[in-house]
N, C-alpha and C positions, 0 to 999 in steps of 0.2 A: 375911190376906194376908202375902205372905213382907216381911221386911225387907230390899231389896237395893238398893242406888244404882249405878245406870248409870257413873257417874265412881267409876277404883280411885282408891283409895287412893295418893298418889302413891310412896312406899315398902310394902314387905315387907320381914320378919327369919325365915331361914331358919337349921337350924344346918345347918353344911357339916362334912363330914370333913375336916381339916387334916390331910396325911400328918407320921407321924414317921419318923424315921430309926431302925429297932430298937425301935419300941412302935408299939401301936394308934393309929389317926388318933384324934385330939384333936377331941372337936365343940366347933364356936365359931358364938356366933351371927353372922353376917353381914346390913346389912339392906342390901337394894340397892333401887336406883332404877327404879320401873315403866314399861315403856314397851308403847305398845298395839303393834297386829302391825305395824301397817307401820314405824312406831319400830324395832323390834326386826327385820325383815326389811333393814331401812337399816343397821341394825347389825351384820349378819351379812355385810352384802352389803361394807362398810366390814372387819369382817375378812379376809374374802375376798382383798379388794385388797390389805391388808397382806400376807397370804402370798403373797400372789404377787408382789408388790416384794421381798421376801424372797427369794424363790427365783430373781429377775429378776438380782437384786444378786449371787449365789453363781453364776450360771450360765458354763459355760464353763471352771468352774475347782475347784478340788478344796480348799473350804472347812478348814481346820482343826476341830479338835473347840473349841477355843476361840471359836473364830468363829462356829460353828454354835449353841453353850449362850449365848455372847454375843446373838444374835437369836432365841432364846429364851424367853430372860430378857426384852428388849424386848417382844416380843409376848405376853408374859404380864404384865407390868407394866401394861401398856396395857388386854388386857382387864379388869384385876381394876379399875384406874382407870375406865374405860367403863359398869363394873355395880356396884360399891361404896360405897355412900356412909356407911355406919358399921360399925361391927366389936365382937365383944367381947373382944379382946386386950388390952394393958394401956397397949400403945403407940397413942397419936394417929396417925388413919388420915392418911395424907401420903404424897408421892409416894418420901420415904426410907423409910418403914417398909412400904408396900407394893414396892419394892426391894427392902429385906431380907426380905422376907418370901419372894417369889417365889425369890432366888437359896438361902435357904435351905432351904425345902419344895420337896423336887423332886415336882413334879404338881399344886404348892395350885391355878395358873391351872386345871386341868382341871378338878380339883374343884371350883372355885369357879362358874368358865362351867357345870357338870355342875350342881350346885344349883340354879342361879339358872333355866336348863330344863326341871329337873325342877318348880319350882314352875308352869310354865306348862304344862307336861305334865301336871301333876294338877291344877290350877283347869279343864283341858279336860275332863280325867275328872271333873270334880263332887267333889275331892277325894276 
């Protein structure tokens, strides 16, 4: 009989591509916090609403480029808070180092939400 427990594991450790600026992404491992589908459908659905207060807030007017990487920044800070709960960097996961992190890696939020999907994308695939 297979060894498999109905209850996940309440974390995973994925490595993610960290982009650099002028070299290849850097893998680090990331471990994030598991949530089952509707966990995670509440989560999306909770992004969702951000962007769209985002674009709610900008509407009517002709955003600056500062303005625009400024709620960027935010909405990437946030997702990688939402789905991170350890890292293998060298700095303490905290809401300043996941700030620097996001306004220095331009795409880590994509990568990192892109990860953390792809793990649910292939645990559907049977790995």
């Amino acid at each position: 009989m297979a060894k498999f427990s109905i209850a996940p594991k309440p974390t995973f450790t994925v490595d993610v591509a960290i982009p650099q600026v002028g070299d290849k992404p850097a893998m680090v491992p990331f471990t994030f916090k598991y949530r089952d589908r509707t966990a995670l459908a509440e989560l999306f659905d909770s992004w969702k609403d951000r962007a769209e207060a985002i674009g709610e807030r900008f509407k009517g007017m002709e955003p600056t480029i500062s303005e625009i990487t400024a709620a960027e920044v935010e909405q990437g800070v946030e997702q990688v808070k939402d789905l991170v709960v350890g890292w293998g960097f060298g700095d303490k996961l905290s809401d300043e180092s996941i700030t620097a992190l996001v306004k220095s890696c331009v795409g880590v939020s994509d990568a990192v939400v892109k990860a953390y999907s792809d793990a649910f994308g292939k645990a559907r695939l049977g790995n």
